[in-house]
TIDOLO-805796 format. One line per field, with one value per residue (C-alpha): residue number from 1; residue in three letters; x, y, z. Coordinates in Angstrom, 3 decimals. Each point is the difference from the previous one (the first is absolute). Layout:
N
pos <- c(NUM	...)
code <- c(ala	...)
c1 <- c(X	...)
c2 <- c(Y	...)
c3 <- c(Z	...)
This chain:
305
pos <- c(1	2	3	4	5	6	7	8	9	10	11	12	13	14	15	16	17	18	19	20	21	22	23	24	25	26	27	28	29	30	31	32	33	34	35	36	37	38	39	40	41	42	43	44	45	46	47	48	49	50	51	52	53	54	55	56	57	58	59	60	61	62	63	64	65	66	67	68	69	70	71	72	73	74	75	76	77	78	79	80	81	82	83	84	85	86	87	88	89	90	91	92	93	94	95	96	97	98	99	100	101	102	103	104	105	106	107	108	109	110	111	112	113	114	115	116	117	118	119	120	121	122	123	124	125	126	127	128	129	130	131	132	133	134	135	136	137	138	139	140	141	142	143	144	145	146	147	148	149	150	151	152	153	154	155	156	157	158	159	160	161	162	163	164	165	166	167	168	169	170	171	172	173	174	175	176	177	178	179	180	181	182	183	184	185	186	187	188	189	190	191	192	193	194	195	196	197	198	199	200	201	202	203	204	205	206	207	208	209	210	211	212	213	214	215	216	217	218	219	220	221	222	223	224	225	226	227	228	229	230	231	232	233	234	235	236	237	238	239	240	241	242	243	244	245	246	247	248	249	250	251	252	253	254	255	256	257	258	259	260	261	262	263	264	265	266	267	268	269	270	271	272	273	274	275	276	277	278	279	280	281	282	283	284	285	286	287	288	289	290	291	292	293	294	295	296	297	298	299	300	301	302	303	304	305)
code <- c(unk	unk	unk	unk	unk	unk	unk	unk	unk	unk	unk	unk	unk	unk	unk	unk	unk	unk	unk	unk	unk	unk	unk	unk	unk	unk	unk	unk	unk	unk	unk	unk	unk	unk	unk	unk	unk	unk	unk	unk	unk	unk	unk	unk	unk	unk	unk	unk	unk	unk	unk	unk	unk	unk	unk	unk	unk	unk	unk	unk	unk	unk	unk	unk	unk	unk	unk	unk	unk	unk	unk	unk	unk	unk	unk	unk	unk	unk	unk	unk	unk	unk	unk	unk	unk	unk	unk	unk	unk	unk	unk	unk	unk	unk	unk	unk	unk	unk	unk	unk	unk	unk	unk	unk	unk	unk	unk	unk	unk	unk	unk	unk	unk	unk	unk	unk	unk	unk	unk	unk	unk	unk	unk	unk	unk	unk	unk	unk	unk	unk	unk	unk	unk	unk	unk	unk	unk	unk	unk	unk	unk	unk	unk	unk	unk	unk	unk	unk	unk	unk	unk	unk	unk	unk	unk	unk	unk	unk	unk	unk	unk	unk	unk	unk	unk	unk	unk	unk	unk	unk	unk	unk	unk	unk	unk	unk	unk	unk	unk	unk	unk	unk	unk	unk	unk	unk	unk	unk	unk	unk	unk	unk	unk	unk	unk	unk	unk	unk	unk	unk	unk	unk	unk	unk	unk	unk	unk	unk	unk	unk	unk	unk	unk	unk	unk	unk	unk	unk	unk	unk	unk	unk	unk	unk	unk	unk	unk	unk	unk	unk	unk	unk	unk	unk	unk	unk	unk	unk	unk	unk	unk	unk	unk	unk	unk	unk	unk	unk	unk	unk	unk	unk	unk	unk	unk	unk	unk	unk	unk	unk	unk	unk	unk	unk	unk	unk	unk	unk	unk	unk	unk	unk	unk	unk	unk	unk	unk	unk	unk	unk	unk	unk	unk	unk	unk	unk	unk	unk	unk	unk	unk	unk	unk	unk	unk	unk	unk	unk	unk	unk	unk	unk	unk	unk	unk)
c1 <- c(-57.699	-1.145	0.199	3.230	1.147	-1.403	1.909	2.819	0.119	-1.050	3.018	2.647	-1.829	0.541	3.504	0.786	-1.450	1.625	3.560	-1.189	-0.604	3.618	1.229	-1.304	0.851	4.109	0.580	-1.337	1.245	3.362	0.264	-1.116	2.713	2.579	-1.078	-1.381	0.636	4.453	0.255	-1.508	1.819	3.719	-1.462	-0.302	3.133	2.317	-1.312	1.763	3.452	2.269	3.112	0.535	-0.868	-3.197	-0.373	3.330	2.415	-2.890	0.646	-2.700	-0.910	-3.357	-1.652	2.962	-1.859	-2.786	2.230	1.792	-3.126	-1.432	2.805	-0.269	-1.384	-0.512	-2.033	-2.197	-0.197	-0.936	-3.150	-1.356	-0.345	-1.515	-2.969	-1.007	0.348	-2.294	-1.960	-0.697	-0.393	-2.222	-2.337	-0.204	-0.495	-2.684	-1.683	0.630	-0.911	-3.416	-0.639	1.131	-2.592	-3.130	0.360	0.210	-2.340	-2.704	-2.154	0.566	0.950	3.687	0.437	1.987	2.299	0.686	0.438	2.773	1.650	0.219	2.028	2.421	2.546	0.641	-0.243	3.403	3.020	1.055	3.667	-1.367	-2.315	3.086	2.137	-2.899	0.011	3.537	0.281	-3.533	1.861	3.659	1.362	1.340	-2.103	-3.263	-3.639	-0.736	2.922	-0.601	-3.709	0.866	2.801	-2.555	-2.254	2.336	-0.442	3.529	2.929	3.416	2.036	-2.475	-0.725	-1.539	2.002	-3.148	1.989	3.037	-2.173	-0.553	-3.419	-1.036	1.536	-1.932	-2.900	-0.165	0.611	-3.100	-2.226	1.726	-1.019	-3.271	-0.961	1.236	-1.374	-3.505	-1.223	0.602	-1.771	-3.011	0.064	-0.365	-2.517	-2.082	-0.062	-1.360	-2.199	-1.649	-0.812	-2.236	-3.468	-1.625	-3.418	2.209	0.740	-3.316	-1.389	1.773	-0.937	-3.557	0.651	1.039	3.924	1.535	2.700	2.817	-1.434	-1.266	3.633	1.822	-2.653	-0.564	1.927	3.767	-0.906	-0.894	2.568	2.793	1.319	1.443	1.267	1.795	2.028	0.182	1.791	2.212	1.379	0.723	1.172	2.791	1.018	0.263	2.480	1.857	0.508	2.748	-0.389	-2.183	2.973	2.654	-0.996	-1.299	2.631	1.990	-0.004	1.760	0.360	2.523	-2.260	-3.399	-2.246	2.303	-2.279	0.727	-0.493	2.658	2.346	-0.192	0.828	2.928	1.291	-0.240	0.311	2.979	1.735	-0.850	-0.775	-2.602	-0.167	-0.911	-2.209	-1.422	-0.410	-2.381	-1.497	-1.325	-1.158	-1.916	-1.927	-0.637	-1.744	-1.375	-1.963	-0.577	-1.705	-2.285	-0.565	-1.053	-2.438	-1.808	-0.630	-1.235	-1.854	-1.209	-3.037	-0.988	-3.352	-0.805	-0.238)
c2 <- c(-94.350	-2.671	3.147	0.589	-3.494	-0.119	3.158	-1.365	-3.455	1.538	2.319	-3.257	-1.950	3.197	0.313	-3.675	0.414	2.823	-1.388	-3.353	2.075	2.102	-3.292	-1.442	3.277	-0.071	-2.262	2.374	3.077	-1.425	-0.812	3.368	1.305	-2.306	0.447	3.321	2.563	-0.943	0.538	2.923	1.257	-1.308	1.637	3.277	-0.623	-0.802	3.169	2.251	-1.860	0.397	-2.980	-3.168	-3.127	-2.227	1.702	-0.109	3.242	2.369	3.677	2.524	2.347	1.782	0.866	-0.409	-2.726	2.092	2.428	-2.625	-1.169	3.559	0.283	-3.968	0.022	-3.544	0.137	2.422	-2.070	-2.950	2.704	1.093	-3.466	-1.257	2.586	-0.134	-3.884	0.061	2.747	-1.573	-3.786	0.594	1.921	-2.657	-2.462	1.816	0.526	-2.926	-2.097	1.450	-0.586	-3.722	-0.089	1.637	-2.019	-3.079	0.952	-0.017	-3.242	-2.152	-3.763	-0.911	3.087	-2.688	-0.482	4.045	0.212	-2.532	1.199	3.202	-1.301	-2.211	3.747	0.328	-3.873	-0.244	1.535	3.246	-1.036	-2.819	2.585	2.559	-3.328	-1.228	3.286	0.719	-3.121	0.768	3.129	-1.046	1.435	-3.109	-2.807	1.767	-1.095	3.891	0.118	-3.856	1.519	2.692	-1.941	-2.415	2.371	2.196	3.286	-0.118	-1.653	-1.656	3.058	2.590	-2.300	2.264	-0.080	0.334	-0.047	2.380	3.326	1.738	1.411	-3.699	-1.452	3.147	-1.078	-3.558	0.075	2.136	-2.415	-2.933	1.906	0.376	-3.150	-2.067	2.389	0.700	-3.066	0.779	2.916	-1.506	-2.675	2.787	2.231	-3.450	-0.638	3.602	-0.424	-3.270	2.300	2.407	-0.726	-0.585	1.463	3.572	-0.086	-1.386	2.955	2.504	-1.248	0.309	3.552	0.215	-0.637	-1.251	-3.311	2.493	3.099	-2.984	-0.755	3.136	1.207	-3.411	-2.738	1.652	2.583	-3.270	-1.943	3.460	-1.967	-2.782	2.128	2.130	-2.596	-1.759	3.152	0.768	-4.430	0.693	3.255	-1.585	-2.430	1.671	2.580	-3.551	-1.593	-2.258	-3.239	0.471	2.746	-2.001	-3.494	1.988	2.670	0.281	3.404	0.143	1.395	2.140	1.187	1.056	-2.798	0.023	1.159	1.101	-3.641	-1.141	2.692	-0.589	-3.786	1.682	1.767	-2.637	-3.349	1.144	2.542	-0.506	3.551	-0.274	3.585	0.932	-2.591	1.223	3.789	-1.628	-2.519	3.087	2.002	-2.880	-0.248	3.839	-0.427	-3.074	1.712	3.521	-1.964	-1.996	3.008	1.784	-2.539	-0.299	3.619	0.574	-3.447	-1.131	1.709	-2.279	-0.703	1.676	-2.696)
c3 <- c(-5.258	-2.442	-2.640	0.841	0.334	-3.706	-1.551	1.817	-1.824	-3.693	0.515	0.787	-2.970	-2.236	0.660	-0.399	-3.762	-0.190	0.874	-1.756	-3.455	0.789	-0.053	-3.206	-1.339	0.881	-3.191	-1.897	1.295	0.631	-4.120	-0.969	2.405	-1.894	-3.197	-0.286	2.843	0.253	-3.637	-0.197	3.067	-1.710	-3.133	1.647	2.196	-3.370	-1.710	2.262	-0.941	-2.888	-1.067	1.107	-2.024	0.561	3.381	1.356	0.484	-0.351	1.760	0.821	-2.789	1.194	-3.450	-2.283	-1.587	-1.169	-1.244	-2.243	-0.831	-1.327	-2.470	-0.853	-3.856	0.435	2.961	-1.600	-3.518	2.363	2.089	-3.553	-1.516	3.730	0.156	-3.493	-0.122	3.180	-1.365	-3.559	1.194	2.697	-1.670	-2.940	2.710	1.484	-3.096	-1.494	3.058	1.075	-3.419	0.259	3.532	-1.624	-2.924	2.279	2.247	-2.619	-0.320	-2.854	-0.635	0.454	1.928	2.753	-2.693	-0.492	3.219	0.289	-3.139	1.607	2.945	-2.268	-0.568	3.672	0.950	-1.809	2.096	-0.883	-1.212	-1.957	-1.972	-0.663	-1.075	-2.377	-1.595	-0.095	-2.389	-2.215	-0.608	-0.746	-3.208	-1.136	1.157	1.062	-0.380	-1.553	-2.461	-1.068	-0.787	-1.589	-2.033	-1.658	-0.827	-1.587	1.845	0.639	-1.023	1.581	-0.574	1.777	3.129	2.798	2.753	2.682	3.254	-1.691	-1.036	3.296	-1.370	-0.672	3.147	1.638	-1.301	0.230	4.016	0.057	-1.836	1.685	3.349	-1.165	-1.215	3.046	2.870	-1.688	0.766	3.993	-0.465	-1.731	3.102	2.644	-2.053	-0.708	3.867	0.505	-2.983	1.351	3.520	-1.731	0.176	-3.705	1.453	0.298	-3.620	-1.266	1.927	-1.904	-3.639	1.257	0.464	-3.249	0.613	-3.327	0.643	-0.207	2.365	2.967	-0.912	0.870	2.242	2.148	-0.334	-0.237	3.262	1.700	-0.872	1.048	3.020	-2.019	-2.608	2.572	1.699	-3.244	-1.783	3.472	-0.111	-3.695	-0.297	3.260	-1.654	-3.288	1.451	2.044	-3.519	0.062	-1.330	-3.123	-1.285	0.770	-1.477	-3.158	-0.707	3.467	-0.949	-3.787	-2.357	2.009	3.137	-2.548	2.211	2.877	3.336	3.943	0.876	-2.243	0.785	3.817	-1.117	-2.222	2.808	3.016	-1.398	-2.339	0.790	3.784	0.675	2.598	0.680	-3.041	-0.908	3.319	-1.036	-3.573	2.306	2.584	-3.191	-1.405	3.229	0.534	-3.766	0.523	3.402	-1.731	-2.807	2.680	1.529	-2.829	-1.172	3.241	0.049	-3.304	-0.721	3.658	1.496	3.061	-0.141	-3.426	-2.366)
């Protein structure tokens, strides 16, 4: 009886925590229901609609938006110029910020001070960056033309107009996306670096391992995890782009740097077509999860490091 007296009391004190942690939970859950599940559900819900303006007088239209979409040379200027502006700055950023970590990661005086110069690209907000840029790159008043005025490598009558060349536009956003992202990248693979154990990699140059082979053969398997997630948060927000475009270039010249997450902004906010903006939003997402799910295929082997 005493036994059963016992189970009987662990099993109330279980389900009090258990109601007790439900409990603490319902904040939580109840946000993500507000801010993430009913959006997605009225994104879904506006796709199947056609008319109406900023939600109102909207009819049922089944998959007439994705037929209007498939014959939409805009939409599909705005897809190209997503995937290889997500393709192109996340692999700098990878490359650039592993680089960033191992070279902080190694032991050397001042190396505090690297590692907070590192950080200073993605301390400053994202707008603020595309701003500062927009005006070192100004035709007219701009830091680079000012340079290249007093040094005579051009002259007032062949300014470059930076921002209206879509090649150089093109190109600056990529090295603007680069530059301030990097240093996230270098944070996470530092934190990952910092986890593997030095006696691993002293281990291999006893065996003969040169710097770079214990590097490709040790220390980057170990550090796969971090690399993972850290390519699948940069390669999302890559294709979600939105404020870094539109404080830089907002899309000009024409629509050469203008993206999905623009468009969709296009479409809803002014010309108040939420069913269309809808139909871009839904493809964004499909991409956004067939890229994830790509990379976790290919890249992540649990328990292989």
């Amino acid at each position: 009886m005493a036994v059963v007296r016992s189970r009987a009391k662990r099993s109330m004190l279980e389900r009090r925590e258990e109601r007790l942690a439900w409990a603490m939970l319902a904040p939580v859950l109840i946000a993500l229901l507000a801010m993430g599940v009913y959006p997605a559900l009225s994104t879904i819900w506006y796709s199947f609609h056609k008319g109406g303006s900023f939600g109102l007088g909207m009819s049922l239209a089944g998959l007439d938006g994705y037929v209007r979409m498939a014959h939409d040379a805009q939409f599909w200027s705005a897809l190209r110029f997503s995937l290889l502006f997500s393709l192109i700055t996340v692999t700098g950023q990878m490359i650039f910020g592993t680089a960033l970590a191992l070279f902080a990661n190694m032991k050397f005086r001042g190396r505090w001070l690297v590692r907070t110069a590192i950080l200073l690209p993605w301390a400053i907000p994202t707008a603020t960056n595309s701003v500062i840029w927009a005006y070192i790159f100004n035709d007219q008043y701009g830091l680079v033309n000012s340079l290249l005025l007093r040094f005579h490598i051009i002259d007032h009558a062949h300014l470059i107009n930076w921002l209206g060349s879509a090649p150089l536009a093109v190109t600056l956003i990529y090295v603007l996306a680069i530059w301030k992202a990097n240093s996230l990248v270098a944070l996470l693979v530092l934190a990952g670096l910092q986890a593997v154990p030095e006696e691993t990699i002293e281990a291999a140059r006893v065996d003969g391992s040169s710097s770079w082979q214990a590097l490709w053969r040790v220390t980057l398997p170990l550090v796969r995890p971090t690399l993972v997630v850290t390519l699948v948060l940069r390669t999302i927000e890559s294709l979600q782009a939105f404020d870094l475009i539109s404080a830089f270039t907002n899309g000009a010249p024409g629509t050469a740097t203008q993206n999905l997450g623009l468009y969709i902004n296009l479409q809803i906010q002014q010309f108040g077509d939420f069913p269309y903006g809808s139909n871009i939003a839904i493809v964004l997402m499909l991409i956004t999860f067939a890229f994830i799910v790509v990379y976790l295929r290919t890249l992540y082997r649990p328990g292989v490091s």
